[in-house]
C-alpha positions as CSV (number, residue, x, y, z in Angstrom):
1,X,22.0,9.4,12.9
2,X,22.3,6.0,11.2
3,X,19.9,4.5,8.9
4,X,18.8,1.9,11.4
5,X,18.2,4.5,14.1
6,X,16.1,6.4,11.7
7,X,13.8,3.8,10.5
8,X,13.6,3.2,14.1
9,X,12.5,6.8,15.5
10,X,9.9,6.8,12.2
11,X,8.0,4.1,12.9
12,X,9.3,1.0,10.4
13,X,11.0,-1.1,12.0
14,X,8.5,-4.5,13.3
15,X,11.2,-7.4,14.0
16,X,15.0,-8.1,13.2
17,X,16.4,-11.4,12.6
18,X,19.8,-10.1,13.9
19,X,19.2,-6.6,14.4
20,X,23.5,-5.9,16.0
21,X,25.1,-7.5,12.5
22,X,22.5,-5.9,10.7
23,X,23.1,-2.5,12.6
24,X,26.9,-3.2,11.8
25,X,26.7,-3.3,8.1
26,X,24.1,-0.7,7.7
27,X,26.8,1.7,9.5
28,X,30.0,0.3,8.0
29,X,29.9,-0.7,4.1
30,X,27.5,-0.3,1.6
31,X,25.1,-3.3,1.6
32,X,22.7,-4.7,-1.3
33,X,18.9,-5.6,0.2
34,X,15.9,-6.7,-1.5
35,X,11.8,-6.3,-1.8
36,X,9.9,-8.4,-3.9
37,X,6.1,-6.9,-4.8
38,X,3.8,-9.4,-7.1
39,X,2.5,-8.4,-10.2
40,X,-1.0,-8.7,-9.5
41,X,-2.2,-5.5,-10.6
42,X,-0.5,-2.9,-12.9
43,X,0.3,-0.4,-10.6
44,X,0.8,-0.8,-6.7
45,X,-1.0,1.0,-3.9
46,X,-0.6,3.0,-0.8
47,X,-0.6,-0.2,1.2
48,X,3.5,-1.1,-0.5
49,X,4.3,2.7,0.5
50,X,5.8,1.6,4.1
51,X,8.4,-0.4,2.1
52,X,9.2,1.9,-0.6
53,X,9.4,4.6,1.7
54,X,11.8,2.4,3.7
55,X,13.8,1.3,0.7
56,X,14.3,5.3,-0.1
57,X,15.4,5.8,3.3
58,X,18.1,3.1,2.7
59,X,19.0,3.8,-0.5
60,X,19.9,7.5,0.9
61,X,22.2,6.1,3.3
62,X,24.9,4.6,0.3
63,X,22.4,1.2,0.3
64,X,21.9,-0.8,-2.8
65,X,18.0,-1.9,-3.4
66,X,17.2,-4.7,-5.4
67,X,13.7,-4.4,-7.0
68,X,12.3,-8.0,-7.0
69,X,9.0,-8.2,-9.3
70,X,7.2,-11.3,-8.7
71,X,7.1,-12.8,-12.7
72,X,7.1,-16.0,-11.2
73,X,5.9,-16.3,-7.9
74,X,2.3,-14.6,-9.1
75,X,1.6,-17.5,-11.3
76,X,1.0,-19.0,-7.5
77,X,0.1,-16.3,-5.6
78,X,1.3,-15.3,-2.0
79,X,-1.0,-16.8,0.7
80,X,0.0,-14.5,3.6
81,X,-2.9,-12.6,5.0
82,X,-5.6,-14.2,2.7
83,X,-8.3,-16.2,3.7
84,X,-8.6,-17.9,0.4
85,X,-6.9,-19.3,-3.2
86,X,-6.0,-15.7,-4.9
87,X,-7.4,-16.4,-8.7
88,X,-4.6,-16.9,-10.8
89,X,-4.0,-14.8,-14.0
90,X,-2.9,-15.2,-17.1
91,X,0.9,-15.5,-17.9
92,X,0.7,-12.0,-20.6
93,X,-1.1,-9.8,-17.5
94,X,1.4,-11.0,-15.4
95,X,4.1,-9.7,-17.3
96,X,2.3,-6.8,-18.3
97,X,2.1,-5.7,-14.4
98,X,5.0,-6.4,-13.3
99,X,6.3,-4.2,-16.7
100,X,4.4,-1.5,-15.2
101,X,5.5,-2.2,-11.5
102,X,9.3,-2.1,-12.6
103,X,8.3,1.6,-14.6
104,X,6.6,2.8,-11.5
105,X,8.6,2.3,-8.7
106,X,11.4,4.0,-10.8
107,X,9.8,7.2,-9.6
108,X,10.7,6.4,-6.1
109,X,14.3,5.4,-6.3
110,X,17.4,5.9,-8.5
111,X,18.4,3.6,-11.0
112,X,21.0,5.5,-12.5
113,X,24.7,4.1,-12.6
114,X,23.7,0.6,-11.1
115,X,22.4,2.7,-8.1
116,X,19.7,0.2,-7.9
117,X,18.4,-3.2,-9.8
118,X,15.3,-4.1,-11.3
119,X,14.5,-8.2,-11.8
120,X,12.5,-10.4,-12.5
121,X,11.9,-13.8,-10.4
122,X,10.3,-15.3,-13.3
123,X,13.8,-15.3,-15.2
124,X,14.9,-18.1,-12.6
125,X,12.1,-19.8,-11.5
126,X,10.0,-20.2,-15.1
127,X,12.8,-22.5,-16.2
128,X,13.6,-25.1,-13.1
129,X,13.6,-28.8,-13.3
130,X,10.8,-30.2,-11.2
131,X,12.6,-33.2,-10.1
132,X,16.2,-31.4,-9.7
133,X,14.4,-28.6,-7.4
134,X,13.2,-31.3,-5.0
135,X,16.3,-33.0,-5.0
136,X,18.2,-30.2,-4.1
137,X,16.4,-27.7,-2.9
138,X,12.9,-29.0,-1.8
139,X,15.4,-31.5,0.9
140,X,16.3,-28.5,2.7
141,X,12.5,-27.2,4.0
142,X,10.5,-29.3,6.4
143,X,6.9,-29.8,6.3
144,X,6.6,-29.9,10.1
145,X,8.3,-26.7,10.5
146,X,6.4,-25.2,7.5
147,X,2.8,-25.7,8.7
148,X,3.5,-23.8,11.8
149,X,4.2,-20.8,10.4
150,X,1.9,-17.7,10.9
151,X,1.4,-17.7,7.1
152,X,-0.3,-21.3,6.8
153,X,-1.3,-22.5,10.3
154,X,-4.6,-19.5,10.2
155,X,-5.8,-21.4,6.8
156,X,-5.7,-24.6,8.5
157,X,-6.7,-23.7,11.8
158,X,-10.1,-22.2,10.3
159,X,-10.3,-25.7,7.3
160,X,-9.6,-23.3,4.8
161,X,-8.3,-24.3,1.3
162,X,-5.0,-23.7,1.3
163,X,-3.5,-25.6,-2.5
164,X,-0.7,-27.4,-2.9
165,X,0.5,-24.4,-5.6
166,X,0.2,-21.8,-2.7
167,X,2.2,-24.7,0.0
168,X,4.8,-24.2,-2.6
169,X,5.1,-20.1,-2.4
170,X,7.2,-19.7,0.7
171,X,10.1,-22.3,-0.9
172,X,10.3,-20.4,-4.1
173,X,10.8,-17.1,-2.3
174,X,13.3,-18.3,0.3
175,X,14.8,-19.4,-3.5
176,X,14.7,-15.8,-4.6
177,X,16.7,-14.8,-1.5
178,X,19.4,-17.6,-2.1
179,X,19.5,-16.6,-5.8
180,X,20.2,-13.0,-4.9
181,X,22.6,-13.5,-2.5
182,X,24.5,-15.6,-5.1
183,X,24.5,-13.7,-7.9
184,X,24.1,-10.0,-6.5
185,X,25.5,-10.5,-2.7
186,X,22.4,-8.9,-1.5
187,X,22.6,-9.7,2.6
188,X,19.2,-8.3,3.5
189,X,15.3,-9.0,2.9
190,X,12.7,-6.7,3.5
191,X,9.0,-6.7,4.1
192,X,6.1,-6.3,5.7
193,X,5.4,-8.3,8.6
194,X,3.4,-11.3,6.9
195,X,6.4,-12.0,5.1
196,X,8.1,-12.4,8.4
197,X,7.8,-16.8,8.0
198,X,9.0,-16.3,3.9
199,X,12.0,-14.1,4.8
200,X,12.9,-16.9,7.7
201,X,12.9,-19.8,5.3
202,X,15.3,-17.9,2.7
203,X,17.8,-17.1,5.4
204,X,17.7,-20.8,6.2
205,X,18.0,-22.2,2.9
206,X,20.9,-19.8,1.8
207,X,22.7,-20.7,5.3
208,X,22.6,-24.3,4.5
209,X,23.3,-24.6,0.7
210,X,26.4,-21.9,0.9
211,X,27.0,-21.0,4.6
212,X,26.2,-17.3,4.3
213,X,24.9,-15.5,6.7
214,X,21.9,-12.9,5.8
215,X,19.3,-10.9,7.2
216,X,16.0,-10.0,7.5
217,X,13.8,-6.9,8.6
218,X,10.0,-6.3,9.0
219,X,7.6,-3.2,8.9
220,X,4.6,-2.8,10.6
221,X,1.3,-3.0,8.4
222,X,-0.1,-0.1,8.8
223,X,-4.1,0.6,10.0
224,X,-5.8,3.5,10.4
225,X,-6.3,5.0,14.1
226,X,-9.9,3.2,14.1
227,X,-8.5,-0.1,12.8
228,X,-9.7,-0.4,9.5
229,X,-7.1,-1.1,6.7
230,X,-5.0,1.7,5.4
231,X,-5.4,2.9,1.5
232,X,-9.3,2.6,1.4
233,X,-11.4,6.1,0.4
234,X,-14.8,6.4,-0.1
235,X,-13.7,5.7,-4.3
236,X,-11.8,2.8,-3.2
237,X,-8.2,1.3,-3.5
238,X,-5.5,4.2,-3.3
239,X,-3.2,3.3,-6.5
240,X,0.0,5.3,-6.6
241,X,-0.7,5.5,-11.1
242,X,-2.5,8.6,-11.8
243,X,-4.5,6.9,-14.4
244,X,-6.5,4.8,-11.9
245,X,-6.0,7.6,-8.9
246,X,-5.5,10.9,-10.0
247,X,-2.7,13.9,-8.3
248,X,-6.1,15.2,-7.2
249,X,-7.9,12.5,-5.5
250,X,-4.9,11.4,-3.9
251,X,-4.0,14.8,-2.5
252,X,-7.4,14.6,-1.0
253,X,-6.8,11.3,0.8
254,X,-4.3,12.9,2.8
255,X,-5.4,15.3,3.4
256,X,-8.8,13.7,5.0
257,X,-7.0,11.1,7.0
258,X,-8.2,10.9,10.8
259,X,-6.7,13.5,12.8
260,X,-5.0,11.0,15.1
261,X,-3.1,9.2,12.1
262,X,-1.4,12.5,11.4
263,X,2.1,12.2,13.3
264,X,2.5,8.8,12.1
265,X,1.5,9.0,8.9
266,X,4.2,12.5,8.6
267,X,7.0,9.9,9.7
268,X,6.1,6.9,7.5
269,X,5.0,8.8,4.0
270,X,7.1,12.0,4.2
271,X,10.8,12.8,4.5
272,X,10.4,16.0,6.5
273,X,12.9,16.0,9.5
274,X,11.8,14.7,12.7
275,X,11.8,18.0,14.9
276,X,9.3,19.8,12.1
277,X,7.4,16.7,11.9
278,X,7.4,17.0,15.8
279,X,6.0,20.8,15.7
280,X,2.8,19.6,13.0
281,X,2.0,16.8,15.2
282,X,1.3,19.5,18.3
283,X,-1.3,21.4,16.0
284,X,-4.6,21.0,17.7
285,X,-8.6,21.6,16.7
286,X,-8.8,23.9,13.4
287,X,-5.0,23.8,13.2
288,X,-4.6,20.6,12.6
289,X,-5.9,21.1,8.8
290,X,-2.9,23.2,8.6
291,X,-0.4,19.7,9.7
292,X,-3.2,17.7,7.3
293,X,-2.0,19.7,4.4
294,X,1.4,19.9,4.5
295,X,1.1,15.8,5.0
296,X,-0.8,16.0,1.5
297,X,1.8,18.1,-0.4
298,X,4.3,16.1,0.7
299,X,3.2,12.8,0.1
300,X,1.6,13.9,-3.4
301,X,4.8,15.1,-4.2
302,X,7.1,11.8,-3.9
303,X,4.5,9.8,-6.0
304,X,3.5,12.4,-8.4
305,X,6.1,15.3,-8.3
306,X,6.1,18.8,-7.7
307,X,4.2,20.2,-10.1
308,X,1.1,18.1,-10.3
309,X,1.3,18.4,-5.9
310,X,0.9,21.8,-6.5
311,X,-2.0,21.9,-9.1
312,X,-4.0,19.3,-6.1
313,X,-3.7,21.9,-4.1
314,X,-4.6,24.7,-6.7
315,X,-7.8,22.1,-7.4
316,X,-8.6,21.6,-3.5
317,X,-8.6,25.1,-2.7
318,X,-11.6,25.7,-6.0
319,X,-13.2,22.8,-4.0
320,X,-13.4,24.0,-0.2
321,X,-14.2,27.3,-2.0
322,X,-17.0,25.8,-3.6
323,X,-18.2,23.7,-0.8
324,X,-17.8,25.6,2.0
325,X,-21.3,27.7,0.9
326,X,-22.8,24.0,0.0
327,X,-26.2,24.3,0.9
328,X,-27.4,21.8,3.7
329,X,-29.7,18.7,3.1
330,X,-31.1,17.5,5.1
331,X,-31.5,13.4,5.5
332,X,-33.9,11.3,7.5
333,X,-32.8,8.4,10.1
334,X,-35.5,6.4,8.6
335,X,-34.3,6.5,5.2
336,X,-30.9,4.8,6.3
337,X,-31.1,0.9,5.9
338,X,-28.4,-0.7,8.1
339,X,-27.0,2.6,8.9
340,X,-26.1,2.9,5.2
341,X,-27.7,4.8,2.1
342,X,-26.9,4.5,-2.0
343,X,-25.7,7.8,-3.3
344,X,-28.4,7.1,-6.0
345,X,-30.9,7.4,-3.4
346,X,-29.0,10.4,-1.5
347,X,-29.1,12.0,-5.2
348,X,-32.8,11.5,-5.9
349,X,-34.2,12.5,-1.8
350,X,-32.0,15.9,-2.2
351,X,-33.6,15.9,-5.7
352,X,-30.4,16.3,-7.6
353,X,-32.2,14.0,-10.4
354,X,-35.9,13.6,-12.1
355,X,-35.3,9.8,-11.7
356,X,-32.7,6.9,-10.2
357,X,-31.9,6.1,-13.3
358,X,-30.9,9.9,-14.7
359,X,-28.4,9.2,-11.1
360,X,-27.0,6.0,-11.9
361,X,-26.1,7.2,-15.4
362,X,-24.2,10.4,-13.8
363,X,-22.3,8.4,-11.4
364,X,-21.4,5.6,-14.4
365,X,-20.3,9.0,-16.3
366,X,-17.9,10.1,-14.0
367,X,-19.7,13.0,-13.1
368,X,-20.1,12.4,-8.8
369,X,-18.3,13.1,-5.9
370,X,-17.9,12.6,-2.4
371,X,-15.6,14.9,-0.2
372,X,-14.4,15.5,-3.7
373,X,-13.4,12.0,-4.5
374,X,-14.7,10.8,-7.9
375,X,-17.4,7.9,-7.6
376,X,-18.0,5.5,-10.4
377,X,-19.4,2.8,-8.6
378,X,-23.2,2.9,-8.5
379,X,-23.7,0.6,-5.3
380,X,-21.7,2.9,-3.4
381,X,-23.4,3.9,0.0
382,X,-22.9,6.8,2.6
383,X,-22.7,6.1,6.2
384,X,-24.9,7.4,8.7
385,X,-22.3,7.6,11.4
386,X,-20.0,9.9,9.0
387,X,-22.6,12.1,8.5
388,X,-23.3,12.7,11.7
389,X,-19.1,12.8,12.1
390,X,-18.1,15.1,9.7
391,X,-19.1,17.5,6.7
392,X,-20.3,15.0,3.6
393,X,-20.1,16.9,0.7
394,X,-21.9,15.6,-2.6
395,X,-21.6,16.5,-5.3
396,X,-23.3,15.9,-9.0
397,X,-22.0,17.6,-12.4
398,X,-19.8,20.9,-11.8
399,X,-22.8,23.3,-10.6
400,X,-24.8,20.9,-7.8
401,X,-23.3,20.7,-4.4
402,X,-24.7,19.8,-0.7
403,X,-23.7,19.3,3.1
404,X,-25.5,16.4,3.9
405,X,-27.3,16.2,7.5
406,X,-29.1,14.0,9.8
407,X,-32.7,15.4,10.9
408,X,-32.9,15.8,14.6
């Protein structure tokens, strides 16, 4: 099966520019293609997983990925999908980020033997002439065209600020496509689909500055079966570095997705063949756990490695062993404001602590959970709905543990 087929039948592929010369140099020659990520934060999350999973895929097939970090382009900030001007960060924890980006995604693909290439946008873009970049680039992008595109007509549609800085984003990343298509022949961007206007408009520029022709491809971005964003836990962000989520907690978030995102989330996040994939996603009622953990393993596996997959699961099993003889407590409707609760309060009704205060300090400490997931943040709040859904388990210290549940 070829690589484009693949991406196909597992769920990745959103739009094509030119999806028949794409298909033929996927299947005939060994091509170089490119994703850029910004260095916003020091490690990326499970939200940029659709694309590294897709850059392994092509890698695999004899494909050359170019690792773009955004050095540059940060010190703007990308305005597709936000609602507002992203606060700009210093120059040093730029660099610092897209450091640790660069370190990190070397876990998912092989640089070895110029297998793959790691750069930096900021190496081309920190040192261009104002004036010579409008003469001869800035000439080539029209403002009409611009302002239509997905990326900057929703900011102006709703009078949102949109700066002049962020106006300027989508002309210095159709310049990192022209760049590395000059120096490194790469032929192909990839994205997720709110780059889809950015990936245009560097096909376009490197068509009319040297003639060539490249391409571009789009993933879906990726919800969860009741529409909420993808890579949220009760604990917050999923980060792919341990340090901020650990082998554990990550395992769990797997392994407690929604039973409908199973399938998809097996094609998108694991490399397991299609026909076994096939056979998990039949797994029905209790059995479905069984599809739920071998999604877990697998994905805690490619970001963390074999070993520490296997002490998650060593760690989850102590958990449900723990948990599964929680005593119930029981919670009133009443006590719910909004349909929502504070874990301090939950805490001091089930009379886990003297005082609020004695609860806020554990949970500053580190030492609370939810459905095993660590909680630091002392606003967080429990849902009524998911308590009357599925089996809350909190948890303070090592020793106290409860099933939360809704009177009547």
């Amino acid at each position: 099966m070829d690589v484009l087929e693949t991406l196909r039948q597992r769920g990745f592929i959103n739009q094509l520019t030119d999806e028949k010369e794409i298909e033929n140099d996927l299947n005939n020659k060994q091509i170089s293609f490119y994703a850029g990520y910004d260095g916003t934060a020091n490690s990326l999350h499970i939200g940029n997983l659709v694309t590294i999973m897709a850059l392994r895929h092509l890698q695999k097939a004899g494909h050359k990925p170019i690792v773009l970090v955004g050095g540059g382009t940060t010190r703007i900030g990308d305005p597709s999908g936000k609602t507002e001007t992203r606060k700009v960060l210093s120059e040093s924890n730029i660099d610092e980020n897209a450091q640790a980006i660069k370190l990190q995604l070397s876990k998912y693909l092989d640089f070895s033997e110029g297998k793959a290439l790691l750069v930096n946008n900021a190496d081309w873009l920190l040192g261009i002439n104002y004036i010579s970049f409008l003469r001869d680039i800035g000439t080539h992008f029209s403002v009409n065209r611009m302002i239509t595109s997905e990326t900057y007509r929703s900011r102006l549609d709703k009078n949102e600020t949109l700066s002049f800085i962020e106006f300027n984003y989508q002309i210095l990343q159709a310049y990192d496509f022209y760049i590395l298509n000059k120096e490194h022949n790469c032929t192909l961007q990839v994205g997720g689909s709110d780059q889809w206007g950015n990936i245009v408009a560097g096909i376009d520029l490197t068509r009319r500055i040297s003639g060539n022709h490249i391409y571009g491809m789009t993933f879906p971005l990726v919800t969860n079966a009741d529409g909420s964003k993808m890579g949220k836990s009760v604990s917050g962000a999923i980060w792919l570095d341990e340090n901020k989520v650990s082998p554990y907690d990550y395992y769990q978030y797997w392994i407690n997705v929604d039973d409908r995102d199973v399938k998809k989330f097996l094609l998108l996040f694991t490399e397991l063949p299609l026909d076994e994939i096939e056979s998990l996603s039949q797994l029905e009622g209790a059995d479905i756990r069984k599809a739920k953990q071998v999604l877990a393993l697998e994905a805690t596996k490619i970001t963390h490695g074999e070993e520490k997959a296997q002490q998650a699961i060593k760690q989850s099993e102590v958990f449900v062993g723990n948990t599964e003889n929680a005593p119930e407590k029981m919670l009133k409707s009443e006590q719910f404001t909004n349909g929502e609760i504070s874990l301090i309060d939950i805490f001091n009704i089930i009379e886990f602590h003297k005082s609020k205060g004695e609860a806020r300090r554990l949970i500053q400490q580190g030492g609370a959970r939810v459905n095993g997931d660590k909680i630091q943040d002392i606003d967080f709040k429990v849902k009524i709905d998911e308590i009357q859904k599925q089996a809350v388990i909190v948890q303070s210290g090592k020793k106290k543990r409860a099933k939360l549940t809704i009177e009547n």
